[in-house]
N, C-alpha and C positions, 0 to 999 in steps of 0.2 A: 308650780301648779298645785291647785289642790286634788287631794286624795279622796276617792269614793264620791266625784261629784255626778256623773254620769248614772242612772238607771242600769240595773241587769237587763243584758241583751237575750231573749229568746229564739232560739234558732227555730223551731218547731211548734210556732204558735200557732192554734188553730183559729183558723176564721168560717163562722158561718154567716150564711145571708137570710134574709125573711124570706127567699124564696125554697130556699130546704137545701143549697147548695153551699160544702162545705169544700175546704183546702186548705193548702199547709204553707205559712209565710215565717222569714224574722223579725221580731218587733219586741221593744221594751215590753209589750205586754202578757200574759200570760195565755191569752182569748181574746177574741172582739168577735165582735157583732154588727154585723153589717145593714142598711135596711137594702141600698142596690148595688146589684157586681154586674159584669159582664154577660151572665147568663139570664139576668132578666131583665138588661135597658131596655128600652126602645130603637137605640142608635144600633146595637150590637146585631138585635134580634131580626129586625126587619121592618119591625112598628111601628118605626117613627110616621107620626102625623106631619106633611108639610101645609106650608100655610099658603095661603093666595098671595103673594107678594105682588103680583101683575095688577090685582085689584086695588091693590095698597099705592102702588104708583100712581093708577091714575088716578085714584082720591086725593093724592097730594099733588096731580099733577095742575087737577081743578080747582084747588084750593089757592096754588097761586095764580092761575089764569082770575079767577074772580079778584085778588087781592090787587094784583098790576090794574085791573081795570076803574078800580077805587080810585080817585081823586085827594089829594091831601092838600091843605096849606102849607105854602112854603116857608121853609125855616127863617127864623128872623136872624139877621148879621149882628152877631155878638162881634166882630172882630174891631170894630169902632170902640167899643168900648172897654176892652181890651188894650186898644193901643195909649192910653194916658197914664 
């Protein structure tokens, strides 16, 4: 194997976030900067926005109820001509 391929490991790297919230991890890097942590998601905090999903079904429910009602031409039998 080779020698010195690996990054220095930092035990005590500090990270802070855009929200003013900082902490102590280990990482190749010396610092980082984070833009979201834990203390300002939406999933963590409580803020998450849910979406209407119920309406979304029946938008798609309608959309194949009108689609099945469409009428199409039937496919024409390639297998005739296939068979020579």
């Amino acid at each position: 194997m080779k020698a010195d391929t690996h990054p220095p490991y930092h035990p005590n790297t500090a990270i802070s976030c855009a929200c003013g919230a900082k902490w102590k991890s280990g990482s190749t890097s010396e610092s980082l900067e984070v833009g979201i942590c834990s203390s300002c998601h939406p999933f963590y905090t409580g803020k998450e926005k849910l979406l209407d999903t119920q309406g979304r079904v029946d938008k798609f429910k309608k959309r194949m109820e009108k689609a099945s009602q469409l009428t199409r031409p039937p496919k024409k039998d390639r297998s005739a001509k296939n068979k020579k």
